[in-house]
Wavefront OBJ file of the C-alpha trace (Angstrom):
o trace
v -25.657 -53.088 -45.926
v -25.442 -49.199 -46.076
v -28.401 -47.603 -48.515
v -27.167 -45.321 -50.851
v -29.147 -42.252 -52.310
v -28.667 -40.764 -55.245
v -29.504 -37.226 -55.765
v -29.471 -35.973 -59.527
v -27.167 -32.386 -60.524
v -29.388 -29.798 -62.364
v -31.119 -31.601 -64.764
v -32.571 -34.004 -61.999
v -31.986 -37.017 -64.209
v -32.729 -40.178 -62.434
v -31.416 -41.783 -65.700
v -28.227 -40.176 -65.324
v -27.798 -42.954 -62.031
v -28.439 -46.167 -64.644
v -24.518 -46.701 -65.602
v -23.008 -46.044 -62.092
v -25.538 -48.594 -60.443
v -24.731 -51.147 -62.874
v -21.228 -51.111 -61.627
v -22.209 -51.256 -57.787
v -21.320 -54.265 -55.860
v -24.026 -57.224 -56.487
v -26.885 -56.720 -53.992
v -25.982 -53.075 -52.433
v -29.261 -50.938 -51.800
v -29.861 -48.002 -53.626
v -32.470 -45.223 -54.166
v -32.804 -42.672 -56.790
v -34.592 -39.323 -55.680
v -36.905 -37.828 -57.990
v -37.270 -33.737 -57.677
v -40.173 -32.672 -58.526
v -40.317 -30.298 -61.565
v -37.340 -31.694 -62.827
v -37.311 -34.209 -65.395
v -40.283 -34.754 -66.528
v -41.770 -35.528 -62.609
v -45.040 -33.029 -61.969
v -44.475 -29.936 -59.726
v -45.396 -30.073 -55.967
v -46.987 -26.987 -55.391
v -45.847 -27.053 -51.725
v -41.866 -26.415 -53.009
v -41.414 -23.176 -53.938
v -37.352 -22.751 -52.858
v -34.377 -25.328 -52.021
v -35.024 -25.314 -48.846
v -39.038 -26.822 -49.590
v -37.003 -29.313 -52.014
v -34.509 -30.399 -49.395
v -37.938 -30.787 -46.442
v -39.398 -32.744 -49.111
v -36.006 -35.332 -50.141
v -35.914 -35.554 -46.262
v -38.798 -37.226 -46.163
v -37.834 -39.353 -48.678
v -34.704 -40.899 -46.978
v -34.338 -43.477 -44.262
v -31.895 -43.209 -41.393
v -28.254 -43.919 -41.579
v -27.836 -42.891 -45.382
v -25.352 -42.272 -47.796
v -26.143 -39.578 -49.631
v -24.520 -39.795 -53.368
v -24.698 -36.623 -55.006
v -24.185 -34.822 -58.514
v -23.152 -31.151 -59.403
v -25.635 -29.065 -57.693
v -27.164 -32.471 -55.802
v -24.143 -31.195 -53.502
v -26.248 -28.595 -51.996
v -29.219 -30.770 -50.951
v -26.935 -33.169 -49.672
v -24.771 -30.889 -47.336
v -27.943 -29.398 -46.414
v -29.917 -32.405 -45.483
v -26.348 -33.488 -43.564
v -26.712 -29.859 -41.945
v -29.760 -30.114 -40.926
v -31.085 -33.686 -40.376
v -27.476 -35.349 -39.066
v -29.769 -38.508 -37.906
v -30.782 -39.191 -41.313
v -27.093 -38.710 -43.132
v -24.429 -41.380 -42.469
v -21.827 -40.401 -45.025
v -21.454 -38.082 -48.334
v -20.322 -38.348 -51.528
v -19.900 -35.436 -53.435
v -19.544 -35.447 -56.993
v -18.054 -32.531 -58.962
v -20.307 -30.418 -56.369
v -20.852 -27.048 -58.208
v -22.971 -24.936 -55.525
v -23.461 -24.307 -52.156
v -20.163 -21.908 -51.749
v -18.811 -19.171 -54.030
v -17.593 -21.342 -57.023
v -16.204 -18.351 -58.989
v -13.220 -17.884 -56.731
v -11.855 -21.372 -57.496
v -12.383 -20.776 -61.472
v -15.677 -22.336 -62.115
v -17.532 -21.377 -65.064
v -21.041 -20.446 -64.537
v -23.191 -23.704 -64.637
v -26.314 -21.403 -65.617
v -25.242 -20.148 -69.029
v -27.526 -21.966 -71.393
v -29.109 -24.093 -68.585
v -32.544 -22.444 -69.434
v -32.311 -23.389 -72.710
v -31.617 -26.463 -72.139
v -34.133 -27.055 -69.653
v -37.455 -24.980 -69.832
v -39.250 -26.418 -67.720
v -37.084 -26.544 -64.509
v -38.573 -23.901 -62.044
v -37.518 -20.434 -61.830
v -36.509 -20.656 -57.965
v -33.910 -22.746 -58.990
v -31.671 -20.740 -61.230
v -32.578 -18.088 -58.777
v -31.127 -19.979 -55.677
v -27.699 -18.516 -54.234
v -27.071 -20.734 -50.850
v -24.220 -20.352 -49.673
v -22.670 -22.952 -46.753
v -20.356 -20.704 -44.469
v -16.536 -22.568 -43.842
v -17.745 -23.133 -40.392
v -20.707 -24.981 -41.212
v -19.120 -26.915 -43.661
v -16.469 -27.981 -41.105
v -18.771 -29.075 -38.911
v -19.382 -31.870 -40.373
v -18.118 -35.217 -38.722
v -19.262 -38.039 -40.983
v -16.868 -39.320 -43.873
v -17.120 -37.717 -47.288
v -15.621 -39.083 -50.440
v -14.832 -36.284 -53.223
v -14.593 -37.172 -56.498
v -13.589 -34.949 -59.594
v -12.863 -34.729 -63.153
v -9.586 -33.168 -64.371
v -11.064 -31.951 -67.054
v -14.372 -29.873 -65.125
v -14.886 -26.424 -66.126
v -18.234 -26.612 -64.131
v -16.248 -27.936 -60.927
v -12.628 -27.422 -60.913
v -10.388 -29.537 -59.068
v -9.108 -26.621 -57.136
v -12.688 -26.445 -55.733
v -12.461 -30.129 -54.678
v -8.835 -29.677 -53.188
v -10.970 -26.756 -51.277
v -13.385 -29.146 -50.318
v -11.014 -31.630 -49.007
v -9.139 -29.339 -46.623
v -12.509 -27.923 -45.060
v -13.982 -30.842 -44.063
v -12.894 -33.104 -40.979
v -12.581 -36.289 -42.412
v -12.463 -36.386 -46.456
v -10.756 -37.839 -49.175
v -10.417 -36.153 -52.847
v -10.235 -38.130 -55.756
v -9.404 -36.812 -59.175
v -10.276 -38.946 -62.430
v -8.081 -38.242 -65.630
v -10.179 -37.227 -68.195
v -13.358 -36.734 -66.440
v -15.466 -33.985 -67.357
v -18.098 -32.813 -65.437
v -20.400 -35.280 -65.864
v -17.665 -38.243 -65.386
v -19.994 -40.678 -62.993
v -21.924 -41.255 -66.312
v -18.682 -41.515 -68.568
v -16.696 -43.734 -66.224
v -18.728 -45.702 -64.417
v -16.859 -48.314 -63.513
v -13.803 -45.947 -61.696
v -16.377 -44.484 -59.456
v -18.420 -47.571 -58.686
v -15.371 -48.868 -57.222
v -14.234 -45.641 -55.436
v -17.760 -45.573 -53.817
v -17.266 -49.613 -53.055
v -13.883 -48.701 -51.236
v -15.419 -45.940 -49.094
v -18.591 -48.024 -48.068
v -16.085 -50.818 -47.037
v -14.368 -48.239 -44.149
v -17.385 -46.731 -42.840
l 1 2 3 4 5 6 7 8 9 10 11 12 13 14 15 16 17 18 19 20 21 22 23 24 25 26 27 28 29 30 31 32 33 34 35 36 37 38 39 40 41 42 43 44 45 46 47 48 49 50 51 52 53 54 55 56 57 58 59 60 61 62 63 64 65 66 67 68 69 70 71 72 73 74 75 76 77 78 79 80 81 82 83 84 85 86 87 88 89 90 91 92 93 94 95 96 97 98 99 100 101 102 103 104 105 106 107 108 109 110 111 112 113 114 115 116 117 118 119 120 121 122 123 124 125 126 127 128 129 130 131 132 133 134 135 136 137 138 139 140 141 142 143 144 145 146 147 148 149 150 151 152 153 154 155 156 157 158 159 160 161 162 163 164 165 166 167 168 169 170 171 172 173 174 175 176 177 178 179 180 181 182 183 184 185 186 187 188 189 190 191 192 193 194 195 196 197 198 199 200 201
């Protein structure tokens, strides 16, 4: 059975995960990263930029896994797909809100009030501007599933349409209603999304 990993958005919630895994198929294997910094998890003092976050993950992650990622959980993932291919079977990309210039598809900035809201979270973070080129991003061969909210202001669908075309082989999926934090609102509609992409790869 295909191991899923979930990487958190921003916040790096690993709670965020609970309602979406309750909805997966009986028995499918799943881990939840853990960034550390984030969310209450103690600081590595060996990460001091994405890039030492994304070394770490990969050593978190076995072969031949689907990365599931949230918001800015995009970037890590398309980075570790990037750059460790071996280790990254598939993608899912939720609401992705980084790694490319989100302004020109309409995306309010996801920073505005994110320090307040999170004091802890290091400063290299909010300070991080990677950027995947259109080439790079089309390089990519594995399947991706896209899924987004109608409703995003954070991710726009217009992003994800974006997404879609740029990529070799993936399919967009827009939820009515969904916000930008719809995987924890409507569980159930992604949980079977995800279950009907794991069944074709």
């Amino acid at each position: 059975m295909n191991q899923l990993v979930f990487l958190p958005g921003a916040s790096g919630s690993q709670g965020f995960w609970q309602p979406l895994a309750a909805y997966l198929a009986p028995g499918q294997a799943y881990q939840i990263l853990a960034y550390p910094g984030f969310d209450g998890i103690a600081p590595n003092s060996a990460i001091h930029n994405l890039h030492d976050l994304q070394a770490y993950l990969n050593q978190q992650i076995e072969s031949d896994s689907i990365l599931v990622a949230q918001s800015m959980g995009g970037v890590l993932a398309l980075g570790l797909a990037l750059n460790h291919p071996e280790k990254v079977k598939g993608l899912v990309l939720l609401a992705t809100s980084g790694g490319l210039n989100v302004q020109q598809f309409g995306c309010a900035d996801w920073r505005t009030g994110y320090r307040e809201q999170f004091k802890a979270v290091p400063d290299w973070f909010l300070e991080d501007q990677t950027e995947f080129s259109p080439e790079q991003l089309a390089s990519l061969e594995i399947p991706i599933l896209l899924i987004w909210g109608d409703q995003d202001s954070l991710s726009t669908v217009q992003l994800g349409q974006y997404l879609e075309q740029i990529f070799r082989s993936a399919t967009l999926h827009i939820l009515q209603g969904g916000d930008h934090f719809f995987t924890a609102s409507q569980p159930a509609q992604v949980a079977a999304l995800i279950d009907t992409y794991l069944e074709r790869i």
